[in-house]
N, C-alpha and C positions, 0 to 999 in steps of 0.2 A: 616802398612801392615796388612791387614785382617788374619784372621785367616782361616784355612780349612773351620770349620763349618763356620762363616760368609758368607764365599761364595755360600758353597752349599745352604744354607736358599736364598742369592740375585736371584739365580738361578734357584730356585725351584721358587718364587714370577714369575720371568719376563718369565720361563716358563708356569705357571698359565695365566698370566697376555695376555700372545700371544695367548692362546686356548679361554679365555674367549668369542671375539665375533663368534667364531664358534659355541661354544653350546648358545648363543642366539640365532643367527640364526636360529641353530636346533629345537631352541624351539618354536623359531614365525612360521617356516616352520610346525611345531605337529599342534600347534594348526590352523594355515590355511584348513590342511586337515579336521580338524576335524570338525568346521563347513564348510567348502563345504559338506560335506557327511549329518550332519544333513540338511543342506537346500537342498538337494537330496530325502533326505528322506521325508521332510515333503511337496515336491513337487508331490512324489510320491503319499503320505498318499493325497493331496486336490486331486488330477488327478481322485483317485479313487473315491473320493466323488463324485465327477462332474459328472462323467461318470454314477453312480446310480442314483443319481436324474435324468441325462437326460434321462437315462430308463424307471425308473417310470412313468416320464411326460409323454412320448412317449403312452405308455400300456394305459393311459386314455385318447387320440386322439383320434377322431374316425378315424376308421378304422386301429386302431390296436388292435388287441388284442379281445375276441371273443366280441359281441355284445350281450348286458343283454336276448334278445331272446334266443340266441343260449346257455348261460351260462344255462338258465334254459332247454330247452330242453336236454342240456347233462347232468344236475341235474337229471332229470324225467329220462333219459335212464339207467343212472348207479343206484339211488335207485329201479325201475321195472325191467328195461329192456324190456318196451315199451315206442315211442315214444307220448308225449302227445298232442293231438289235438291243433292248436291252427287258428287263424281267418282264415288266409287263405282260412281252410277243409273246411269251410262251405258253402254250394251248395249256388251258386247263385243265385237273385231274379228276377224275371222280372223286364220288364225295367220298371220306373214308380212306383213301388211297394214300400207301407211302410215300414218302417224298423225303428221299434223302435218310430215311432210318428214322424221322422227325414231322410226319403228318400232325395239320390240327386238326382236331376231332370236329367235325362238323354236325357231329350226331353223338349219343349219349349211348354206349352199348347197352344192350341187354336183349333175352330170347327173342322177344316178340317182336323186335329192331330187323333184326333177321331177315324178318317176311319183305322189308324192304330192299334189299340184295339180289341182284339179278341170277345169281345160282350159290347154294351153300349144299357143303358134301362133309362129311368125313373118312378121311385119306390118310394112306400110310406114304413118304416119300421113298419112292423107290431111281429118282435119276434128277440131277440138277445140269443143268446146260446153260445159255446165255439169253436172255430177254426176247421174248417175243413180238413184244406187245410196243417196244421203241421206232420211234421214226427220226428220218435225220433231221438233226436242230431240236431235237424234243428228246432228249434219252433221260432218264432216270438209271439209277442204279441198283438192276432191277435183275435176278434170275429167272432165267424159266426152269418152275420146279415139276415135274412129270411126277403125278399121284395116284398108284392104285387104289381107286374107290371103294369102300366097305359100305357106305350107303350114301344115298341122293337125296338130298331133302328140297332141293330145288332148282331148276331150270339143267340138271342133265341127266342120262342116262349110260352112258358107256362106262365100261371096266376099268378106264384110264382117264386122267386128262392132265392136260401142262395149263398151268397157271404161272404169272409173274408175281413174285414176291420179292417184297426189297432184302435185299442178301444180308446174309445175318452178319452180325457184328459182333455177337459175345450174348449169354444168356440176358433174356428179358423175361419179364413176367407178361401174364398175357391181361395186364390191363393198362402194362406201357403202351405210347403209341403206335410203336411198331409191331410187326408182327415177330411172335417169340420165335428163337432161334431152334435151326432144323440141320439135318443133314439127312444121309438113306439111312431110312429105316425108322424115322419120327415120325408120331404119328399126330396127326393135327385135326379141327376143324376150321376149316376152309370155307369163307364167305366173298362175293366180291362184285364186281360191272363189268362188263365189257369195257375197254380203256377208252374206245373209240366211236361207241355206237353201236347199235344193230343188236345179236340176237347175242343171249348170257355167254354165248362160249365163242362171240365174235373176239383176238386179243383180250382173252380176258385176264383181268389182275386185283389180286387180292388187299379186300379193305386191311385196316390195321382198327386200332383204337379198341380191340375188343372181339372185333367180326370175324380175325382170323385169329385161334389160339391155341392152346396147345389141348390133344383131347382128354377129358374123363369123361365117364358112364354120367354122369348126372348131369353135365352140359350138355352132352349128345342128345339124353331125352328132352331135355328142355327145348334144343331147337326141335326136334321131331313133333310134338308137341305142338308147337309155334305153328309149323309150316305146314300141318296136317290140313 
């Protein structure tokens, strides 16, 4: 026969012994939550990384986010507080007209084109001086070349006239876009607009692209011809 205490000890064991797979349980159940919640969280923590980078990405697409133009003009407006000029502002050329040694041909040369031209002559260069035809904020790189006339084929008549032509740079042919290269004593045909308006010999300056080129006898009739 057992004793009192023998018993309560078997009792105490087979009561331990019956709870034990409950607090396993409990504990494999702790620790399930606990990683679910870290891999929650570290789902959360990549989501937000994702999300920032695709933003970034986005901002350097075009057409999101301002344009280096518009960056700098809000630059210029917040350290002034005026806006700063930029290509757009600047007055436009006649059609034909150099620009920079580099005009685009707005028109297709040839004799009968001519007749479109506010004044065309052929002329010997006899003086080069500095731009006429430039206002401030609007310059081109432009001579005024002063031309003894040999004939007028349209919009003048004096013995002389100064015209702007873009300053030579080294020989051109005369169906590059600029006007072929001069100095005294070349002799050319000379087409062009007034830069500004008004009448053929108001600032006027010569087309490129063909209109102004270098002279022969067989070009020369052809505009005479044209402009008869």
């Amino acid at each position: 026969m057992s004793s009192p205490t023998e018993q309560q000890l078997r009792d105490l064991l087979a009561t331990e012994a019956a709870a034990a797979p409950r607090a396993v349980g409990l504990a494999e159940g702790a620790l399930r939550k606990v990683r679910h919640r870290r891999r929650a969280r570290t789902a959360w923590a990549t989501g937000l990384v994702a999300v920032a980078a695709v933003s970034t990405g986005l901002l350097t697409i075009e057409g999101f986010g301002p344009r280096p133009e518009e960056s700098a003009v809000a630059a210029s407006v917040e350290s002034t507080g005026e806006r700063s000029p930029t290509s757009s502002d600047q007055a436009p050329n006649p059609a034909g007209a150099p620009v920079d040694g580099a005009a685009e041909c707005v028109e297709e040369y040839s004799p009968a084109a001519v007749t479109g031209r506010a004044f065309a002559f052929d002329g010997t260069v006899v003086a080069i001086g500095p731009a006429r035809s430039n206002r401030p904020g609007v310059e081109l790189e432009l001579s005024g070349v002063t031309f003894r006339v040999h004939t007028w084929f349209r919009g003048g008549s004096g013995d002389t006239v100064t015209v702007d032509l873009d300053t030579p740079r080294g020989t051109l042919s005369s169906a590059e876009p600029s006007v072929p290269t001069y100095e005294i004593g070349t002799r050319l045909l000379v087409s062009g607009e007034p830069r500004w308006g008004g009448a053929p010999l108001d600032a006027p300056i010569a087309s490129s692209c063909g209109f102004t080129r270098s002279y022969d006898a067989q070009t020369a009739a052809e505009w005479s011809a044209a402009t008869d």
